[in-house]
Steps between C-alpha positions, in 0.01 A plus 500: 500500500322708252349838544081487540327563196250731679805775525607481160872497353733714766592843224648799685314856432841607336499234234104583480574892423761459290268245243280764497727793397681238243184624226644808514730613213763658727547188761805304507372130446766403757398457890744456797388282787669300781146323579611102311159392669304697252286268284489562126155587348395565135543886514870437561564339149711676285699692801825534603530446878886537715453258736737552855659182549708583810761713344404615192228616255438185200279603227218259387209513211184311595394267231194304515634224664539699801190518607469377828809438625686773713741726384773393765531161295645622208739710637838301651639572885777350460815491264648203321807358717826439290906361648768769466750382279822433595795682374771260341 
């Protein structure tokens, strides 16, 4: 189910603040968040966001063609399984 359009995309004030500040020459263009709910908008293009994807921090740049979606779908939870191999 899909959030009401009345409220608006969910943002956190952090993310919010920390657009803001990124015109300044002195800001960092990189945020840290653990919030993978957060809903990209146009002001976030061009930035590099660490995403929290359970364990650690995975650094992402929002293109245009990540409008929309949320930023907890581009970052993986889970690792790739492999077989040891067998000595021998």
């Amino acid at each position: 189910m899909s959030r009401a359009k009345w409220k608006g995309p969910f943002l956190t004030d952090n993310i919010i603040d920390n657009c803001k500040k990124k015109d300044n020459k002195n800001f960092k263009t990189e945020i840290f968040t653990e919030v993978r709910s957060t809903v990209i908008i146009p002001k976030f293009i061009g930035l590099n966001i660490n995403v929290h994807n359970g364990k650690t921090f995975s650094k992402i740049t929002i293109t245009d063609k990540m409008l929309g979606h949320k930023l907890g779908e581009f970052v993986p939870t889970r690792k790739k399984f492999s077989y040891k191999k067998k000595k021998g």
